[in-house]
Backbone bond lengths (Angstrom), bond angles and torsions (degrees), N, CA, C in turn:
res aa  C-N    CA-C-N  psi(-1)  N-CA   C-N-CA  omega(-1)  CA-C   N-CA-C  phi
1 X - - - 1.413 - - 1.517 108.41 -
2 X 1.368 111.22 150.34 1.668 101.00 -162.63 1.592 85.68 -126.33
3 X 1.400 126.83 140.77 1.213 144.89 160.59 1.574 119.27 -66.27
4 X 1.136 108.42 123.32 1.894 106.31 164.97 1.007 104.47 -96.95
5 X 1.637 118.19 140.01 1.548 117.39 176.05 1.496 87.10 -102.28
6 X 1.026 119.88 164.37 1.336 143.47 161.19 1.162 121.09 -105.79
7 X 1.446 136.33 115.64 1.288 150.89 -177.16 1.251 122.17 -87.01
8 X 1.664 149.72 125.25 1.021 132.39 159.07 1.007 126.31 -91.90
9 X 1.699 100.22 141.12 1.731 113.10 -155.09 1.634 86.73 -59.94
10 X 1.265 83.67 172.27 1.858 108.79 172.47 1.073 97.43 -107.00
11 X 1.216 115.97 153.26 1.741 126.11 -177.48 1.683 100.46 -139.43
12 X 1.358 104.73 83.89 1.995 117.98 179.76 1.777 100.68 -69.00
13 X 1.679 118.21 20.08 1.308 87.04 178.09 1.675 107.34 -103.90
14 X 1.485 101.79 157.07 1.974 98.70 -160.07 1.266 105.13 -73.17
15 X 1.478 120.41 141.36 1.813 124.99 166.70 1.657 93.14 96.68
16 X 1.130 147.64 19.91 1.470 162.07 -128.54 1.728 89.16 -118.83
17 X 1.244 163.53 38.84 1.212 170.14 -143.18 1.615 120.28 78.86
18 X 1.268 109.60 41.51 1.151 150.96 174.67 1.739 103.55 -77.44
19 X 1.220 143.21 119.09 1.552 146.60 171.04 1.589 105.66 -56.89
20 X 1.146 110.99 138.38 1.672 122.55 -172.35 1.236 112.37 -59.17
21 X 1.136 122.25 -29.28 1.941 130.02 166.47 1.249 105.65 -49.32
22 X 1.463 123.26 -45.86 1.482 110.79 -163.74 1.674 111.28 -92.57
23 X 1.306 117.48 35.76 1.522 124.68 -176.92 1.737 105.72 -103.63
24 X 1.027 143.97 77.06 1.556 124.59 179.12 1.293 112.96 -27.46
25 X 1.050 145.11 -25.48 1.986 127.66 -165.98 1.554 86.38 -87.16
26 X 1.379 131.37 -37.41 1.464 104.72 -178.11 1.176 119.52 -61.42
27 X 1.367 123.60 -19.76 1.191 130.34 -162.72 1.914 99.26 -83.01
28 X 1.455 95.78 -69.50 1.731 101.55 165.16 1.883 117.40 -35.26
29 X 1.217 98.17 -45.69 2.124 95.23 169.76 1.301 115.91 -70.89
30 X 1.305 121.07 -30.86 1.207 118.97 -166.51 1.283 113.51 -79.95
31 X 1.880 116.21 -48.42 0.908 116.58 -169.16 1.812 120.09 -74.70
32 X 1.081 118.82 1.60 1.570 119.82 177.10 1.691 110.77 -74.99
33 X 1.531 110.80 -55.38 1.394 120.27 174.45 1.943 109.81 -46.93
34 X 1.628 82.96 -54.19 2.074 89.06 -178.07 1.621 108.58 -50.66
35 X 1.494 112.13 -27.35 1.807 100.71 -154.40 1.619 85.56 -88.45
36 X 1.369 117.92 -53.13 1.928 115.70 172.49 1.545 106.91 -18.32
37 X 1.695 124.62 -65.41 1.255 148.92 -173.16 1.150 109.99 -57.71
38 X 1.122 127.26 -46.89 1.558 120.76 -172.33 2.009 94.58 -75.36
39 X 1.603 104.26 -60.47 1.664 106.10 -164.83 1.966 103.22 -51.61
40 X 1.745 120.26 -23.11 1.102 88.23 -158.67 2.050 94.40 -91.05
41 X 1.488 115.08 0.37 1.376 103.48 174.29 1.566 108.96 -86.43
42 X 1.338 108.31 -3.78 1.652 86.84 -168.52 2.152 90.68 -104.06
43 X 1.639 95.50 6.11 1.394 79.31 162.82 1.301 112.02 -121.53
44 X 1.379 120.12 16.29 1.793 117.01 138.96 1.490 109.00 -73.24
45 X 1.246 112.27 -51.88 1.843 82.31 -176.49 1.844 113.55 -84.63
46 X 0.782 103.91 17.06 1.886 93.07 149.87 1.309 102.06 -86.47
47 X 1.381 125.10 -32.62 1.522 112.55 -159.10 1.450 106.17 -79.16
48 X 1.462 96.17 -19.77 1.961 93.44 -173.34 1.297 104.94 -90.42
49 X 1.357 120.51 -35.71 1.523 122.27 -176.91 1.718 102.89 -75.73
50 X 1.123 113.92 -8.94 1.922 88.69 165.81 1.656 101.08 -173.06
51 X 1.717 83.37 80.13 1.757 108.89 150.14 1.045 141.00 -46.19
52 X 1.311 143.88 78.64 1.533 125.82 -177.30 1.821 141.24 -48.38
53 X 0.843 118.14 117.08 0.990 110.97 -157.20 1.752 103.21 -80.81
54 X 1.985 86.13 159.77 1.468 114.39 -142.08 2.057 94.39 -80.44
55 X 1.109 99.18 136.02 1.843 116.67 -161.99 1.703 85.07 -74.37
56 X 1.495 103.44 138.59 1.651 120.36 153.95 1.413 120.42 -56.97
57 X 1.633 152.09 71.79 1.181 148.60 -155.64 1.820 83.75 -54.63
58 X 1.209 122.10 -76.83 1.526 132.77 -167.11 1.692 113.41 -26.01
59 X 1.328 117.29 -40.65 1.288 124.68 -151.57 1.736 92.45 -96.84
60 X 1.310 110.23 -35.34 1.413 104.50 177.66 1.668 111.05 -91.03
61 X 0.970 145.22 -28.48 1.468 148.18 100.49 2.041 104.83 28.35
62 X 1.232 117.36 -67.23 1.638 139.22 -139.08 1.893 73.00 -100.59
63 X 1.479 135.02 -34.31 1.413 113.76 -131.41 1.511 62.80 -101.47
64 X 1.412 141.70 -55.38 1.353 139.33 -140.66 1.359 113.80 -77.66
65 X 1.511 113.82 -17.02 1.626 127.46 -172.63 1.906 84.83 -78.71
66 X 0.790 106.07 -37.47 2.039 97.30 -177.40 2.090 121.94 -56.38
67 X 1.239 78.55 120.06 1.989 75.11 179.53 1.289 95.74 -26.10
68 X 1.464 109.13 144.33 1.383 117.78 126.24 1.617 97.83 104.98
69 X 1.733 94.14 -10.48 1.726 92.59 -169.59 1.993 106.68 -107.59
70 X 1.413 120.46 1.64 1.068 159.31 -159.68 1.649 87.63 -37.27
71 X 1.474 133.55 143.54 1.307 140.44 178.70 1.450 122.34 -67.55
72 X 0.994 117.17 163.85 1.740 111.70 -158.80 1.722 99.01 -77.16
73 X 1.199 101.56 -23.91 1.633 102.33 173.30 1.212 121.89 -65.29
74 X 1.311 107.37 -60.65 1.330 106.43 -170.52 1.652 109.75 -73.11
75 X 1.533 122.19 -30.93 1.800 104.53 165.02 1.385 107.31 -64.90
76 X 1.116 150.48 -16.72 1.175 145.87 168.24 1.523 120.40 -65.03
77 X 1.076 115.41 -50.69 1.298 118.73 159.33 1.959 138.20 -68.45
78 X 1.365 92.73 -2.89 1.243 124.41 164.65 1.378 110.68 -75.43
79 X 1.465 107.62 -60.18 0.982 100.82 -154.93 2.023 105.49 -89.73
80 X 0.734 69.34 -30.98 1.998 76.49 156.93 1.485 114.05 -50.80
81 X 1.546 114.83 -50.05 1.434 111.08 -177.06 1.574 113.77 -77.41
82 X 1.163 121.94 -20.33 0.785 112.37 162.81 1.582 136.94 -83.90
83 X 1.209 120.24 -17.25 1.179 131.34 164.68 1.850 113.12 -63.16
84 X 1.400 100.95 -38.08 1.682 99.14 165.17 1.404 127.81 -44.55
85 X 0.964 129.57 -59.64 1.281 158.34 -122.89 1.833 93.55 -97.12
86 X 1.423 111.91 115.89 1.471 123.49 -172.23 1.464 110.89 -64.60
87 X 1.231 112.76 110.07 1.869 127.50 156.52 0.987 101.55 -10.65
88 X 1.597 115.47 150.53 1.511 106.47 168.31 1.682 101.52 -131.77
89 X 1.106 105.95 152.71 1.794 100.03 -161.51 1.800 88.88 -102.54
């Protein structure tokens, strides 16, 4: 009785049982998601390290009731109505 050995093919193509680190496209996929991840924590902590602080509704309320200090709306709409309104000769 005659034995067959079985040979394993060779596989000459490069990176062929090669570790997944050493492939560049993982590196190119990976690194797009990582750079998103890093920029969106370092723009939570700007946001935590300098909060703006929360506006007085009341106090700006008190400044706008004063002649002359009247809201951008309503001089706007002023001045609209008055621009309507026919010349008089």
């Amino acid at each position: 009785m005659s034995t067959i050995t079985q040979t394993k093919p060779t596989d000459n193509r490069p990176g062929v049982g090669a570790p997944w680190w050493k492939f560049p496209i993982v590196w190119l996929v990976v690194s797009g998601p990582l750079i998103v991840v890093v920029a969106s924590l370092n723009m939570v902590a700007i946001a935590v390290r300098h909060v703006d602080p929360v506006l007085d509704t009341t106090q700006m309320a008190k400044e706008a009731s004063k002649p002359g200090h009247a809201p951008a709306v309503q001089g706007r709409n002023r001045a609209a109505d008055t621009a309507m309104q026919p010349a008089e000769h």
